[in-house]
C-alpha positions in Angstrom: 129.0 240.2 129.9 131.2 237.1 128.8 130.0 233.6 128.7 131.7 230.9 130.1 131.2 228.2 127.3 133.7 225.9 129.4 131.8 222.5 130.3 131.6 222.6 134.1 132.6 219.0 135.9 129.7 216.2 135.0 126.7 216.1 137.6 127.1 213.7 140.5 125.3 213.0 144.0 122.9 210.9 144.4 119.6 209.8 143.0 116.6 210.7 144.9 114.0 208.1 142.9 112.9 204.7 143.2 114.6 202.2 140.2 111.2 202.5 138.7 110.8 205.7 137.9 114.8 206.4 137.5 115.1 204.1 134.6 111.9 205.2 133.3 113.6 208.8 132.4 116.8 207.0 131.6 115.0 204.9 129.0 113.3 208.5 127.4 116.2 209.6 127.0 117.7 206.6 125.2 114.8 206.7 122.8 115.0 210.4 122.3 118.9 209.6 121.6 118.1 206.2 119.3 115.6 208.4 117.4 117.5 211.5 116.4 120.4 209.5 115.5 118.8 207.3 112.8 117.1 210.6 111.5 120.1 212.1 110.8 120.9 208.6 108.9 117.6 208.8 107.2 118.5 212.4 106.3 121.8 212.1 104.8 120.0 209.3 102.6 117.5 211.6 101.5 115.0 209.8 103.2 114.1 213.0 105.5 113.7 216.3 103.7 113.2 220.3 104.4 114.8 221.1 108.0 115.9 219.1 110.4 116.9 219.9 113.8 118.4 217.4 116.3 118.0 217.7 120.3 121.5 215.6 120.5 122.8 216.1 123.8 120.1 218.1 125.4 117.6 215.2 126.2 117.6 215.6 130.5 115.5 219.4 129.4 113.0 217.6 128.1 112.5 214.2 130.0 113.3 215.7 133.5 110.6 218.8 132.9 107.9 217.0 131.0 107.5 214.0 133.7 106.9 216.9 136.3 103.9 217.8 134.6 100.1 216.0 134.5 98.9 214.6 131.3 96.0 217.7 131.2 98.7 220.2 130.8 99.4 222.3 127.7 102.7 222.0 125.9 103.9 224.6 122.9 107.5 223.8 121.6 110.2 224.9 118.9 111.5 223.3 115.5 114.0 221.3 117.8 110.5 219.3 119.1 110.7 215.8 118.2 111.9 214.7 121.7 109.3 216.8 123.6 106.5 215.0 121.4 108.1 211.3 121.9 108.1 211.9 125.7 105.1 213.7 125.5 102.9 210.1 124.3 103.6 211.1 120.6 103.8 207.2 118.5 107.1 207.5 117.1 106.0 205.9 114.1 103.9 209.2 113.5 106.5 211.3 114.2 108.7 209.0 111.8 105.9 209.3 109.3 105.6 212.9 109.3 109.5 213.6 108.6 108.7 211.6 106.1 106.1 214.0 104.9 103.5 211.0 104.5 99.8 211.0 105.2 100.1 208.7 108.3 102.7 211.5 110.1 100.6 213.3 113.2 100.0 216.2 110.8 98.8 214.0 107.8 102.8 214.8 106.0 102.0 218.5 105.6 104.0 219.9 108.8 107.2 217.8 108.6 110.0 218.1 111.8 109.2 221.6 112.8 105.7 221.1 113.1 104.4 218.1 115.1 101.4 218.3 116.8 99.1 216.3 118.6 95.9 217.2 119.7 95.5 213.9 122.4 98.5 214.8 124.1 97.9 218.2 124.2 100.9 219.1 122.3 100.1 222.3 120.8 102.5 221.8 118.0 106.1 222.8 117.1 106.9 226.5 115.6 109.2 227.4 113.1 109.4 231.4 113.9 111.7 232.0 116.6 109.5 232.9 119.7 106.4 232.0 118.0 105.5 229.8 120.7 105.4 232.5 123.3 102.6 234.5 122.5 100.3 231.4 122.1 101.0 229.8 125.3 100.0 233.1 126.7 96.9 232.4 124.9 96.2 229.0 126.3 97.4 230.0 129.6 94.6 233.3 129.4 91.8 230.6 128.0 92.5 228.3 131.0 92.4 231.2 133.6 89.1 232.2 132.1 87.9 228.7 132.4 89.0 228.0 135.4 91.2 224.7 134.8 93.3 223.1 136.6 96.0 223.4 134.0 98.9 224.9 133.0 100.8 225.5 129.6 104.9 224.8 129.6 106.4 226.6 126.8 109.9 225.4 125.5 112.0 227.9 123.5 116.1 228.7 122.8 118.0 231.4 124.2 117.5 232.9 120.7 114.0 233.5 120.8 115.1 235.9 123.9 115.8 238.5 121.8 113.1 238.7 120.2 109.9 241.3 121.3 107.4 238.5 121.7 109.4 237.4 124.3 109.2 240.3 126.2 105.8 241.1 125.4 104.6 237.5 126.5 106.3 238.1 130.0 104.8 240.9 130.4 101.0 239.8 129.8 101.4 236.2 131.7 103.3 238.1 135.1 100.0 241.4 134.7 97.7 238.9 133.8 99.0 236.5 136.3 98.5 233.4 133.9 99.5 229.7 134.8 102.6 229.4 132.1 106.0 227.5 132.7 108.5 229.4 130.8 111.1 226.8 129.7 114.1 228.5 128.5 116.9 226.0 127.0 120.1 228.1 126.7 122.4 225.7 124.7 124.8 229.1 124.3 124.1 229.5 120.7 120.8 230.9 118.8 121.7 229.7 115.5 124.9 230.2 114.6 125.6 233.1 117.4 127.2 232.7 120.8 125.0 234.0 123.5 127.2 237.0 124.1 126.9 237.9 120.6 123.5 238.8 120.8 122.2 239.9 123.9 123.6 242.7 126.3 122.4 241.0 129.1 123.3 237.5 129.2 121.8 236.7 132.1 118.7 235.0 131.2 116.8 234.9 134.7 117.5 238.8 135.0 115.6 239.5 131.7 112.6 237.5 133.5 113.0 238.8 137.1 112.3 242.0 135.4 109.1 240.9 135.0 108.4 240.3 138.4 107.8 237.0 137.8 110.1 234.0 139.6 113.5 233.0 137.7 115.4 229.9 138.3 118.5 228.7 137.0 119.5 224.9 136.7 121.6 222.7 135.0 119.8 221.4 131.9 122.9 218.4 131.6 121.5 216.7 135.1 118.0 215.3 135.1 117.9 214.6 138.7 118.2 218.8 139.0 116.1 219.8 135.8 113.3 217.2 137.6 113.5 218.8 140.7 113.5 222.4 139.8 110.7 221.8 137.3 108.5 220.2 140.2 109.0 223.2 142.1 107.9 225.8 139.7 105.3 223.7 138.6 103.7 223.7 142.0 104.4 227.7 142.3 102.3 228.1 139.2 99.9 225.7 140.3 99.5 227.8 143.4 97.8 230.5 141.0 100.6 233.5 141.5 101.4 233.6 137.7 104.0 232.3 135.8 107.4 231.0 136.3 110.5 230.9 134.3 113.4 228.6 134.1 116.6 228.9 132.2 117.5 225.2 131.7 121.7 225.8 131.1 122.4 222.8 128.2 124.2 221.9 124.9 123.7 220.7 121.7 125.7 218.1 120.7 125.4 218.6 117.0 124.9 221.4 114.4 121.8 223.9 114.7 120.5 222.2 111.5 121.5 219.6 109.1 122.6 222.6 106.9 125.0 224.0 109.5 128.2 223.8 108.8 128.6 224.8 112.0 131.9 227.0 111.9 131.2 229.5 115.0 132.1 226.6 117.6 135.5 225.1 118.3 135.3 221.0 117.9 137.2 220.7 121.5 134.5 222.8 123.0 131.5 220.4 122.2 134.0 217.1 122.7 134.2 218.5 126.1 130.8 219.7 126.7 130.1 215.4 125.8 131.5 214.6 128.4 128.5 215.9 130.8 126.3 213.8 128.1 123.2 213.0 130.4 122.4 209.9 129.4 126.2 208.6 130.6 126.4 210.5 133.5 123.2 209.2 134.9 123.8 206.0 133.8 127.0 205.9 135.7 124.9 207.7 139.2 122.6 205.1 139.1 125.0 202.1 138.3 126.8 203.4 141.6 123.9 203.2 144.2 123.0 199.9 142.5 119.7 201.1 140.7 121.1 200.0 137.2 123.1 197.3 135.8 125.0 197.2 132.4 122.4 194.2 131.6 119.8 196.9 132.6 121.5 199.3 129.8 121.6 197.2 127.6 117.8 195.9 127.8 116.6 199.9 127.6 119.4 200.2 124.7 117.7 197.3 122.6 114.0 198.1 123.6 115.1 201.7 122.0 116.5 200.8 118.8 113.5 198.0 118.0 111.2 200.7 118.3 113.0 202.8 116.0 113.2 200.7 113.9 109.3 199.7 113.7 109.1 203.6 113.5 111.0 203.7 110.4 109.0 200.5 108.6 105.8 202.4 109.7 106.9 205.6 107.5 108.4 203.3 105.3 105.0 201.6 104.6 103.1 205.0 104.4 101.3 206.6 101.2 101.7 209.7 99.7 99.1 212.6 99.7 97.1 212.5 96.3 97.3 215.2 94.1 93.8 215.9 94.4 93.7 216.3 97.7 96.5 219.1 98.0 93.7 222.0 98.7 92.0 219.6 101.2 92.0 221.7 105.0 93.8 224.7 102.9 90.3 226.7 103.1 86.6 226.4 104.5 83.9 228.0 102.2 
């Protein structure tokens, strides 16, 4: 089946929130924004090492679907995390300190971008295996079933990990075992360096899940107003206790799969027109129109962002290395 990679017109219609809570998501997503983009400054300066993977573009996924869940849900992301664990409650200055692989970083410097986790939050970390994240919120969602709490687990993963047989095998278990798990799909087109079509026969995403008679929604992961929305929706169906739910949020990554991407598979004219649904313009400019947001407004949110950046970066700046001698520490338990 072909794929459309063609940016569709940038979401309109109106806002259906109060000023509040609208510039509340508007702000996440300038942080998210303010704090991927100095990364890949600190990066290039050799201040970040290993992999780094920037959510550039797609920040409505994450801030409309995490505010539609409760603080007591479970959350299992990718190696393209950072924004999922800053909206989540994550300090940025830990999650600054951890790229920086130093001991004050969420996982004490040893997990780095890929692998940010956060026990308070209940961020149940970042995975660097394609569809590693699948099978284990299968696992929380079975351990709260058997408890019997009131929570669910979201799991965030790429259009890549779709082809892979832990997908299909974690489908299968959460729709027979009729587990309370949010399957958050974010198609940005390409896994890696291959188009969609490229690598699955079926590029339909919602009919892989369907199959697993399970419900499959389809939104556009560009507009926050309909990623919020659908999220609440199939939050509450899980809620109700008929088994999971998946949704395929359609967005686009603004910038290479990794910092070592040379990123040769994608035609520059493509992404400059997939920018110009960027969500945090677009919903800038919805909310300007009905009067909920003011270029003073903007520019307030803009500033609040970068200051905290840049308090992240002295915090990581400031932190101390690992000792030697303490390289075995948490490795093993006699």
């Amino acid at each position: 089946m072909t794929v459309d990679h063609r940016a569709a017109p940038p979401p309109t219609g109106p806002v259906p929130w109060d000023k509040k809570f609208a510039l509340r998501l508007l702000a996440d997503m300038v942080r998210i924004r303010r704090m991927e983009e100095k990364s890949a400054e600190l990066y290039g300066a050799g201040k970040i090492r290993g992999f780094l993977h920037l959510y550039i573009g797609e920040e409505a996924t994450a801030v409309g679907a995490l505010h539609a869940l409760s603080a007591e849900d479970n959350i299992v992301a990718t190696y393209r995390e950072h924004g999922h664990a800053l909206v989540r409650g994550m300090d940025m200055g830990a999650i600054m300190a951890e790229m920086y692989g130093k001991r004050e970083g969420c996982a004490h410097g040893r997990g780095g971008s890929m692998h940010l986790f956060d026990k308070a939050t209940r961020l149940f970390g970042g995975n660097a295996i394609v569809g590693g994240g699948l099978p284990l919120a299968v696992g929380l969602g079975l351990a709260a079933k058997m408890q019997n709490e009131n929570r669910l687990t979201a799991c965030f993963f790429g259009d890549g990990a779709v082809a892979e047989g832990a997908f299909h095998e974690s489908l299968n278990l959460a729709a027979l075992w009729k587990l309370p798990v949010l399957f958050c799909c974010e198609n940005n087109l390409y896994g890696m360096g291959t188009a969609l079509e490229r690598s699955e026969s079926q590029t339909d995403l919602c009919v892989k899940a369907a199959s697993y008679n399970m419900p499959a929604l389809k939104v556009d992961g560009m507009d926050i107003v309909a990623v919020h929305e659908i999220t609440k929706q199939a939050v509450q169906r899980v809620r109700a206790g008929d088994g999971p739910v998946f949704v395929e949020y359609q967005t686009y990554r603004f910038r290479a799969h990794s910092m070592f991407d040379a990123e040769l598979y994608r035609q520059k004219a493509e992404v400059e027109e997939w920018k110009t649904r960027g969500p945090i313009h677009t919903f800038s400019a919805r909310l300007k129109a009905e009067g909920k947001l003011t270029e003073e407004d903007f520019l307030a949110l803009d500033a609040a962002a970068n200051a905290e950046v840049d308090a992240a970066v002295a915090f990581a700046e400031a932190g101390t290395w690992e000792p030697v001698e303490d390289l075995l520490k948490d490795v093993h338990t006699s």
